[in-house]
N, C-alpha and C positions, 0 to 999 in steps of 0.2 A: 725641229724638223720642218717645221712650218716658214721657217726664217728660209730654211735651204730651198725650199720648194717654190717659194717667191723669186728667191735669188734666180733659179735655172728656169723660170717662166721667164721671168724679164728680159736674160740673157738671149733665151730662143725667141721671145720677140721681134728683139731688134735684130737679131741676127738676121731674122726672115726679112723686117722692112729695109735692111738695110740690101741684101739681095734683090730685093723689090726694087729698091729706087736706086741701087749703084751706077745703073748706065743713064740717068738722066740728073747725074750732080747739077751740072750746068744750069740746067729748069730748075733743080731744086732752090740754085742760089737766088735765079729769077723769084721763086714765089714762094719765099724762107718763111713766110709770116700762114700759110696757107697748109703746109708742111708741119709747121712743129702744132698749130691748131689740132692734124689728122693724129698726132701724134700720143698728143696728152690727154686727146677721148682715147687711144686707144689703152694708153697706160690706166686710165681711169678703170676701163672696163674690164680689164686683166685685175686691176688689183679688186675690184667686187669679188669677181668671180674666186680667186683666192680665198679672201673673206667667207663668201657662203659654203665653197666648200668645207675647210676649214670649221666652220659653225654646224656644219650636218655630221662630220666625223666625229665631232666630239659629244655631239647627240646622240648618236647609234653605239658609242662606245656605252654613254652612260645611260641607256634608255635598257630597260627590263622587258622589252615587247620580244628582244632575242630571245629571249629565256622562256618566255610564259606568253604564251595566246593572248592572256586577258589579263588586264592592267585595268587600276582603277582612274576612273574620268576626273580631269578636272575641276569640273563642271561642281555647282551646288548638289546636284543629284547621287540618290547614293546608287545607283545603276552603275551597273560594269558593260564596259566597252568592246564587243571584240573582233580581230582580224579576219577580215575577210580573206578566205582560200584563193587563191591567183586561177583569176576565170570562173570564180561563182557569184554570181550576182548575186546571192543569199548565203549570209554571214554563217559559220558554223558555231552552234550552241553548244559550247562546253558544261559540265558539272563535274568536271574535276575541281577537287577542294583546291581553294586556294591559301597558298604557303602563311604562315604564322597566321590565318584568319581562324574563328572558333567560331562555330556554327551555334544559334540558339538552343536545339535544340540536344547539340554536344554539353553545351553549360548546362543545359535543366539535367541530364543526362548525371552530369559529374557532380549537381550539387543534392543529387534526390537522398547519395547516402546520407550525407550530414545533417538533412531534415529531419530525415526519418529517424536519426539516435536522437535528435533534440526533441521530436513528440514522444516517443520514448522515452527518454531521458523525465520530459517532463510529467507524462501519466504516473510513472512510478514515482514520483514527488506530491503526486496530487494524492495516489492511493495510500502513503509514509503519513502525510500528512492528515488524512481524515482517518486513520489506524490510532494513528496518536490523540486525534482528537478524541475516539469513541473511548477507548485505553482512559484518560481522564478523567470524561465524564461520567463510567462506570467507577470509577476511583472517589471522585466526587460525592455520588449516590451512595456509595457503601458509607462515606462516613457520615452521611445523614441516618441512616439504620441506626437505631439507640438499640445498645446495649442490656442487656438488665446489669452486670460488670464486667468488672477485667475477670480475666480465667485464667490462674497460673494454675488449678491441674488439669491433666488432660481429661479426654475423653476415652472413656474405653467403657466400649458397647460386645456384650457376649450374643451375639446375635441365635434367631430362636433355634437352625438346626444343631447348635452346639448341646442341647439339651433335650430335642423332640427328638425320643427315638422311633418315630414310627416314617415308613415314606410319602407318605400321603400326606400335604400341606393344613396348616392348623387353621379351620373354618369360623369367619368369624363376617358379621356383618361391614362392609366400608364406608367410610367415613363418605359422604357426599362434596364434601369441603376441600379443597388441599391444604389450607392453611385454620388451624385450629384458633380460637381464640381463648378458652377458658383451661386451667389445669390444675387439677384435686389433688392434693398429698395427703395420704393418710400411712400409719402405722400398720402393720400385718397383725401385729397384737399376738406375738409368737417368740420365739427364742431367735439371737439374733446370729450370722453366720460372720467369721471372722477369712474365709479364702474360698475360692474358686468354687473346691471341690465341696464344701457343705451349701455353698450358694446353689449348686446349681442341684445340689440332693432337694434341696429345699424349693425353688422353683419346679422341682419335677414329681414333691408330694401337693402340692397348688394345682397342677394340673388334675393329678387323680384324683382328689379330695374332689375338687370339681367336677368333673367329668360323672362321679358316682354318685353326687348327691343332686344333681341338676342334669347332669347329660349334654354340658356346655364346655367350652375349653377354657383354660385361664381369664380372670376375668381382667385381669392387670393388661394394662399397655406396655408398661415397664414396670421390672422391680429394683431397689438402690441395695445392694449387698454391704456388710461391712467391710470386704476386701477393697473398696472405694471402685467397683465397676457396675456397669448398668447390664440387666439382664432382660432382654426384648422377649415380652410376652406377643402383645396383641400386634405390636408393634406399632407406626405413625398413623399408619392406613385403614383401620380397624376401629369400630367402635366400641367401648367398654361392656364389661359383661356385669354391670352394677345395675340391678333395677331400679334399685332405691335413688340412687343418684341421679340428678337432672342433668341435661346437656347432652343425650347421647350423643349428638350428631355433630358438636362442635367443642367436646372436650375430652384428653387423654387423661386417662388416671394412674398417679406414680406412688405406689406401695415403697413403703421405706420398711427393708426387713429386719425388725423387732418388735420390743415394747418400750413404749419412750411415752407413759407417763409419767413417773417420777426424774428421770434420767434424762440427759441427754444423750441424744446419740455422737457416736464421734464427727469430728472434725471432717474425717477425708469424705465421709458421706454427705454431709453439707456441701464439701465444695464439686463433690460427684453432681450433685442437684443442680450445680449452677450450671457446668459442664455439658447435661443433657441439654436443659433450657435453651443455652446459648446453640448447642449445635444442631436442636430444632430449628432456631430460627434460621440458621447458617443455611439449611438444608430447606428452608422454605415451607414445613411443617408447618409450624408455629408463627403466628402474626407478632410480632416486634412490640406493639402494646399490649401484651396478652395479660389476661388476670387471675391470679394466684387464688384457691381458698383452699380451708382447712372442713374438715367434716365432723360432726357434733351428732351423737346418737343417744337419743333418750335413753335405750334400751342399755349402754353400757358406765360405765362408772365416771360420778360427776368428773375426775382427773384424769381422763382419758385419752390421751397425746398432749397433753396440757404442756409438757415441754418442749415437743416436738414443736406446737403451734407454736411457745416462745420466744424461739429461734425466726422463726420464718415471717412469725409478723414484723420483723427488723428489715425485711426484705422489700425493695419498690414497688415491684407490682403486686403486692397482700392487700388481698380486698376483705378477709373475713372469713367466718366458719358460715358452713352449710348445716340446718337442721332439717334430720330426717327422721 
């Protein structure tokens, strides 16, 4: 186009100079040197002008200032530039967004969700992780707890309304201590019960025996049945009802029901003993080094749980008989 557009300038050039200077060939041929001189400024200046047009059209084709007001400057500066309105001497300020730009505060905008799941994300890592640490070190501590042994049988506690039939709660001094440190085993010195129902016949004549010749309630903490279950007298919280016996305020006393001077008693009752012991401690009753004795009464026959005590001095924490 541009090749055409040269061609038909040049053409109406000459066309024009030569209309210009047809009636004066003659002078021309006189002053040929003077002539083609006017000539080739003039060809000169036609072909610029070609050129610069030429170089603006292909500007304005490819320039974006058609499209949008405001175009970014050249310049090192990050400042935007923009077109002055035809006839204001003060440029119009635009705040139209401009095309594929992303404003600062569109990206804080767009990136606050995925902050906000990552401090999330990481809080519930921080609280997993100090769960798990406390988890352990509670894990830890329990197995620094010493044992008195392992306890393959269970525990089974006949708790006291199983056998108080009155509704008014059994009155008994409380222990001042939560955790006990000393604990008595003696023999009831009685005929011994082989299940539930003579166990708990037999805790419920301990009560009245008591009750009538003292006007106190059982004096036992617990008693150990032959059925291999524990029968809650005083229970953990209570102080024993033995005068004779020292310790009120930091030991429970566990009655084994029968006689077990000559005899031993059974097996499950033994490991009923361990049973309680252990789920004292478990239950925070009972202090973990706790000390074991047996009880010795002048007043009753030199063999007087003598077996009962043979068994049990085999045991870790047996300190010894009590003389009263």
């Amino acid at each position: 186009m541009l090749i055409l557009l040269n061609s038909q300038l040049v053409l109406t050039v000459e066309r024009h100079f030569g209309q210009k200077f047809c009636y004066s060939e003659e002078s021309l041929a006189e002053d040929t040197s003077r002539l083609e001189l006017s000539l080739d400024q003039c060809y000169d200046r036609c072909y610029n002008f070609i050129l610069s047009v030429a170089a603006r059209t292909g500007a304005v084709c490819s320039s974006k200032r058609l499209r949008s007001p405001i175009f970014r400057s050249n310049s090192q500066t990050s400042e935007y530039d923009v077109e002055a309105a035809a006839g204001e001497r003060t440029p119009l300020l635009f705040t139209a967004k401009i095309s594929g730009v992303e404003s600062v505060d569109e990206r804080r905008h767009r990136q606050l969700p995925s902050a906000h799941a990552t401090a999330l994300f990481g809080i519930l890592a921080l609280i997993l992780f100090l769960l798990v640490g406390i988890i352990i070190a509670v894990y830890l501590l329990l197995l620094q707890v010493p044992r008195p042994w392992p306890v393959s049988h269970p525990f089974y506690l006949v708790e006291r309304q199983m056998w108080w039939p009155y509704s008014e709660p059994l009155q008994a001094s409380p222990l001042n201590k939560s955790s006990v440190l000393n604990v008595i085993l003696l023999h009831t010195r009685s005929e011994p019960c082989q299940d539930q129902s003579s166990c708990t016949q037999f805790v419920k004549q301990v009560q009245n025996d008591t009750w009538t010749r003292t006007g106190a309630h059982i004096p036992y903490n617990f008693l150990i049945g032959g059925d291999g279950k524990t029968y809650e007298g005083r229970g953990w919280k209570a102080q024993h009802g033995f005068p004779d016996l020292p310790g009120r305020n930091d030991t429970i006393v566990v009655g084994i029901i029968g006689t077990y001077s000559d005899r031993h008693s059974d097996a499950v009752m033994y490991a009923e003993v361990k049973a309680l012991l252990t789920e004292s401690i478990r239950r925070f009753y009972l202090l973990p080094g706790y000390k074991l004795y047996g009880v010795v009464n002048g007043s009753q026959p030199e063999n007087d749980g003598k077996a009962l005590y043979a068994e049990l001095q085999h045991l870790k924490h047996w300190r010894g008989l009590i003389n009263v």
